[in-house]
C-alpha positions in Angstrom: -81.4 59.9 99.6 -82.5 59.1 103.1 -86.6 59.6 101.6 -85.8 57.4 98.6 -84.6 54.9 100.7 -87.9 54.9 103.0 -89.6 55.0 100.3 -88.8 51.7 99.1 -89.0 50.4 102.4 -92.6 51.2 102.9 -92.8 49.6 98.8 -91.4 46.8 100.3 -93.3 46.3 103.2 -96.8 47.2 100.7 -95.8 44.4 98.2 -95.2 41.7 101.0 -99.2 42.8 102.0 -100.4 42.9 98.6 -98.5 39.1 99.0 -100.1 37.8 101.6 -103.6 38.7 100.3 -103.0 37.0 97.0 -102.0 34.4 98.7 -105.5 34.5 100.5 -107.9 35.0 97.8 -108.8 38.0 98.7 -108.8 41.6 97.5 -108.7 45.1 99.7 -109.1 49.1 98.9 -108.0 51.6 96.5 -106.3 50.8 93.4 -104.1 48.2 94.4 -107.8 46.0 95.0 -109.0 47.7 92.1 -105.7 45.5 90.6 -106.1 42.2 92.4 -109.7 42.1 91.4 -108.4 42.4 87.6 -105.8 39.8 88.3 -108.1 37.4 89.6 -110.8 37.9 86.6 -108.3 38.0 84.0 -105.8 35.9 85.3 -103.2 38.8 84.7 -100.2 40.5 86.1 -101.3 42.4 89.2 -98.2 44.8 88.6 -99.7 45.7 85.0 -102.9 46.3 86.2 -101.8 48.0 89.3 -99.5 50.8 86.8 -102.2 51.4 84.1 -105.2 51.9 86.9 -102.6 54.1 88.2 -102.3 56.6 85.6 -104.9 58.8 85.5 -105.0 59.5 89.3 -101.0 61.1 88.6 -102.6 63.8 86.7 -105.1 64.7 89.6 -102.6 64.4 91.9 -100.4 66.9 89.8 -103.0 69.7 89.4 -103.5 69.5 93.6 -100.4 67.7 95.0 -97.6 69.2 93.6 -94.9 67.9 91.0 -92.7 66.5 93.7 -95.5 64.4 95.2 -96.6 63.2 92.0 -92.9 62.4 91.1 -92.9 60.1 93.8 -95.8 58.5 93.5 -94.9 57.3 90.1 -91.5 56.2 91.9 -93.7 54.6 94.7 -95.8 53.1 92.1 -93.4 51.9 89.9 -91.4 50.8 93.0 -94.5 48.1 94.1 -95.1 47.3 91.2 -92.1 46.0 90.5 -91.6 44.0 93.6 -94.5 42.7 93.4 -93.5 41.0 90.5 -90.3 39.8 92.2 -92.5 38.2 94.7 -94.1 35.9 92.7 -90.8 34.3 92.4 -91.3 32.6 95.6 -92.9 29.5 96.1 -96.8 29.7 95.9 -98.6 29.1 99.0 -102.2 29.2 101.0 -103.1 31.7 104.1 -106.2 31.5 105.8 -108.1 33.9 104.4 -109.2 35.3 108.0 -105.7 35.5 109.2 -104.6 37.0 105.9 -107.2 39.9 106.1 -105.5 40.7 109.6 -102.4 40.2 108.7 -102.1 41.9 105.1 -104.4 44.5 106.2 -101.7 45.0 109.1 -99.1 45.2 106.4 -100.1 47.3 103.9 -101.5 49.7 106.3 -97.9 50.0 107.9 -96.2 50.5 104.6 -98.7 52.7 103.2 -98.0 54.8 106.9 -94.2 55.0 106.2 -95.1 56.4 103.0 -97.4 59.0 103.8 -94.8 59.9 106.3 -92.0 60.7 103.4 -94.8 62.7 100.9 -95.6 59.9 98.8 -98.7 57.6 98.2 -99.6 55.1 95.9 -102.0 56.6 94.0 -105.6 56.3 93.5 -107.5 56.7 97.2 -104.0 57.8 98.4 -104.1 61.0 96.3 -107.6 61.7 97.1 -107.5 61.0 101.2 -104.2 63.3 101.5 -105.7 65.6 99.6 -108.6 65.7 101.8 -106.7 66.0 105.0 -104.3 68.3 103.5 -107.6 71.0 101.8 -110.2 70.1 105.0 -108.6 68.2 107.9 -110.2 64.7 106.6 -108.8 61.7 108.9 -106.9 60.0 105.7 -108.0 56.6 107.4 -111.5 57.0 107.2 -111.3 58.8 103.8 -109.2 55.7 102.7 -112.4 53.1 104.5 -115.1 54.7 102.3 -113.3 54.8 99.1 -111.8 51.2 100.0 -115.3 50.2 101.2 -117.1 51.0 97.9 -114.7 49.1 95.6 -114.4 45.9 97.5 -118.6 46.5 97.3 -117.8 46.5 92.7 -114.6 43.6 93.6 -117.1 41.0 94.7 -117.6 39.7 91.5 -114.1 38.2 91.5 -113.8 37.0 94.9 -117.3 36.2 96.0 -119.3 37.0 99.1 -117.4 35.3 101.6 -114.2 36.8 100.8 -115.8 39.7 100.3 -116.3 40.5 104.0 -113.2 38.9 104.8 -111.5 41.7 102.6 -113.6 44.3 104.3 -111.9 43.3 107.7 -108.3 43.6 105.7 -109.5 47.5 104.9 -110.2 48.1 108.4 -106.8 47.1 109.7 -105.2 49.3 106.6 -107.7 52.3 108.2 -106.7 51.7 112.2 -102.8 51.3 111.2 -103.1 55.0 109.1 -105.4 56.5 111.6 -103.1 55.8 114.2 -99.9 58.0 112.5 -102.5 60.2 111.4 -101.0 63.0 113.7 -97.7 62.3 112.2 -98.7 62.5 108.8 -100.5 65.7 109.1 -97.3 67.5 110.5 -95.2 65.6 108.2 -97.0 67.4 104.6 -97.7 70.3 106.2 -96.1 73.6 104.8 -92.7 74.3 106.4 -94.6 77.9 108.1 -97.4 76.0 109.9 -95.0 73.6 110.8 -92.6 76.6 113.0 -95.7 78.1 113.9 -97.2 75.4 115.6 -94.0 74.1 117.2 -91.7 76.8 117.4 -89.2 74.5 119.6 -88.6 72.3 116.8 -89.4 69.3 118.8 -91.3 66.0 117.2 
């Protein structure tokens, strides 16, 4: 109960990100800016997109992650998605797109942390850069920057060049945030036996 409950807590803290970059005109990593970059072209529901972009990444991550991880990433994914759409209920408004880079970036990255700390991901580059760190030691940060990195590079047809850069900077506050729980993380989705063997006292 305690996991569901942080789960939705770092959904929470993801969708008040994804927010505050909408809010800026600008787009970020993975397959939530894979979304916002469809939202802006299409003038659609970034939840929609968001889902559907989603779906074949759960059978990856069900082959190499487990059921139980891919369980609650559709639960994590759903969970966005839906209060994402909630948000929108609030009045519109503008953020500087510099400060929102920092700040969504800042966001995000701390949801997407808490998160990764209960077993879950949303999707997409999250699969693939816990997958990476769990099969080969990969930081998940700088997995996350090169994947994030190479769709804002196909997103700048929506957003332009400008914003482009500015949502580069929001994918390098995602990647510092991650980086810095790295540690955490690892221990956290490690198998229970490395996890006694390598601290046999138990402690944190």
């Amino acid at each position: 109960m305690l996991r569901i409950l942080y789960m939705i807590l770092g959904c929470t803290v993801v969708s008040f990100g994804v927010l505050i970059l909408q809010s800026s005109t600008i787009i970020t990593g993975g397959t939530a800016g894979l979304a916002l970059s469809l939202s802006y072209l299409m003038h659609s529901s970034f939840a929609l997109a968001f889902f559907l972009i989603n779906i074949p990444f759960y059978i990856l991550s069900f082959y190499k992650m487990g059921w139980k991880f891919t369980v609650s990433t559709i639960f994590a994914v759903t969970t966005l998605s839906v209060m994402t759409e909630v948000l929108q209920l609030l009045p519109p408004f503008d953020v500087n797109p510099l400060l929102g880079a920092i700040l969504g970036g800042l966001v995000v990255g701390l949801g997407l942390s808490v998160l990764f700390l209960n077993g879950s991901s949303l999707g997409g580059a999250n699969i693939l850069s816990l997958f990476l760190q769990k099969r080969f030691g990969f930081d998940p940060g700088k997995s996350l920057f090169v994947f994030d990195f190479l769709v804002i590079l196909t997103g700048l047809f929506s957003v332009g060049l400008i914003r482009g850069f500015y949502s580069i900077l929001s994918v390098l506050m995602i990647s510092m945030i991650i980086s810095i729980f790295k540690g955490k993380i690892a221990q956290r989705n490690a198998p229970a036996k490395t996890v006694v063997e390598t601290n046999p006292t138990g402690q944190a």
